[in-house]
C-alpha positions in Angstrom: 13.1 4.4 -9.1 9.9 5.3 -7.5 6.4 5.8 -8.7 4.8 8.5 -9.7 1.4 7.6 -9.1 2.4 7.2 -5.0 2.4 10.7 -4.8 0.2 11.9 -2.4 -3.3 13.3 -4.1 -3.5 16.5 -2.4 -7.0 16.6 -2.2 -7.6 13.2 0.3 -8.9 14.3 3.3 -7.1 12.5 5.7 -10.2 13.2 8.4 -12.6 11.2 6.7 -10.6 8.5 7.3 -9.5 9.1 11.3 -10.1 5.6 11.7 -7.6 4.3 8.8 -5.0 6.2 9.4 -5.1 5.6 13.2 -4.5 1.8 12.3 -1.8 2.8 9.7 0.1 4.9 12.0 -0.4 2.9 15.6 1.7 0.2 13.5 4.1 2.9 11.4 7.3 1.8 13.5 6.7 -2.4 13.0 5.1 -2.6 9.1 7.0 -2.4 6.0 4.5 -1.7 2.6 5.8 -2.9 -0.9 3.8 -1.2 -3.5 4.3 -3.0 -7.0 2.4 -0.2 -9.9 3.1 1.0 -13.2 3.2 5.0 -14.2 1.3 3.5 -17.4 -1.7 1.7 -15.6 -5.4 3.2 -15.4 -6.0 1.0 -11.8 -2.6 2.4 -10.7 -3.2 6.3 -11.3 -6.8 6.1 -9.9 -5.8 3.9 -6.6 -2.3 4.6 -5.8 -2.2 8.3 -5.1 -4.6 8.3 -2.4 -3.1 5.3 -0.9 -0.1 7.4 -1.1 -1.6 10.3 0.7 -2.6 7.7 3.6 0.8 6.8 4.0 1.8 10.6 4.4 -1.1 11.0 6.5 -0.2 8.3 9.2 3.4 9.5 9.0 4.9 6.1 7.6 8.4 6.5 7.1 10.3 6.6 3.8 12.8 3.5 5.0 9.4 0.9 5.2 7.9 2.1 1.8 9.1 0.0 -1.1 7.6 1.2 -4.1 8.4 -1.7 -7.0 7.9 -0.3 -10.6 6.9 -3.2 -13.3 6.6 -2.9 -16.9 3.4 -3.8 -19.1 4.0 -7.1 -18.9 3.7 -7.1 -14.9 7.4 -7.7 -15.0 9.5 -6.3 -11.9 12.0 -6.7 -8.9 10.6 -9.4 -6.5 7.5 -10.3 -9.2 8.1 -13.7 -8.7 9.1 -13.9 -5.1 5.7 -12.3 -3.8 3.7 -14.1 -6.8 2.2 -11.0 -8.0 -0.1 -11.0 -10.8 -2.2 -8.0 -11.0 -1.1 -4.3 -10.2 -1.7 -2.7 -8.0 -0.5 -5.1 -5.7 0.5 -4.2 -2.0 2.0 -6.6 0.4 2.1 -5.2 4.1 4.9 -7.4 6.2 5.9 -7.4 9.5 9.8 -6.9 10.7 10.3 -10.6 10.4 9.0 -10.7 7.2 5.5 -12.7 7.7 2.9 -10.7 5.4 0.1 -9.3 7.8 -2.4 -8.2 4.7 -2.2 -7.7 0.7 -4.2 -5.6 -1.3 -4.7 -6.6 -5.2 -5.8 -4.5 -7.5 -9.9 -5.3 -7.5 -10.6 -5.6 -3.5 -14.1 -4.2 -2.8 -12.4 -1.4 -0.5 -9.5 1.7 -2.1 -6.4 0.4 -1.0 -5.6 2.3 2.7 -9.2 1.6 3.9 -8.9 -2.5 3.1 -5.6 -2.3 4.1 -6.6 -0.7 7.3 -9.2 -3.4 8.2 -6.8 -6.1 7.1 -3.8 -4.8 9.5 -6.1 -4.6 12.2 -8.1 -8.1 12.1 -5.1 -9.2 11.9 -2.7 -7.2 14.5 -5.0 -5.6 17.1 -7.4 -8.8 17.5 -4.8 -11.0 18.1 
């Protein structure tokens, strides 16, 4: 099952953001994204579908987007494992598994942009 708020808004303009989605998509092949949300939540409908468009954007494939429904009580496949508390919650990890950056639901920065800063600090200064 998938979420219906990671539908791409049609209306982001992916060339405002050159930069973010040129770190998204230098790193499209080696970064897996698992997307925990709820359909039901207010922070989910208002972040998600741009974050979603980003993804689209920097040509991510389908095979290393995960997206994780929960239910209203934050409840959910792999919940536990990733310790997430708040929705949305995003975990970017690499193919071994190490997480590279997280996004949780009140960062300073929509999703792809904090997400973008994140993956590079970590990726392309190292």
């Amino acid at each position: 099952m998938s979420l219906e708020t990671m539908r791409p808004n049609p209306t982001w303009d992916a060339p405002s953001y050159e930069d973010t989605v040129d770190t998204l998509a230098a790193h499209r092949d080696e970064l897996r994204y698992a997307i925990w949300g709820g359909d039901w939540c207010t922070d989910c409908r208002s972040l998600l579908p741009d974050f979603g468009a980003a993804l689209e954007a920097a040509e991510i494939p389908d095979d290393r987007i995960e997206e994780i429904p929960v239910d209203q009580d934050k409840q959910g496949p792999k919940v536990e494992e990733y310790d997430v508390e708040y929705i949305p919650t995003i975990v970017v990890e690499d193919d071994e598994g190490n997480e590279v950056a997280r996004f949780v639901e009140s960062e300073p920065l929509p999703p792809a942009i904090y997400l973008g800063e994140e993956i590079e600090a970590a990726l392309e200064s190292a």
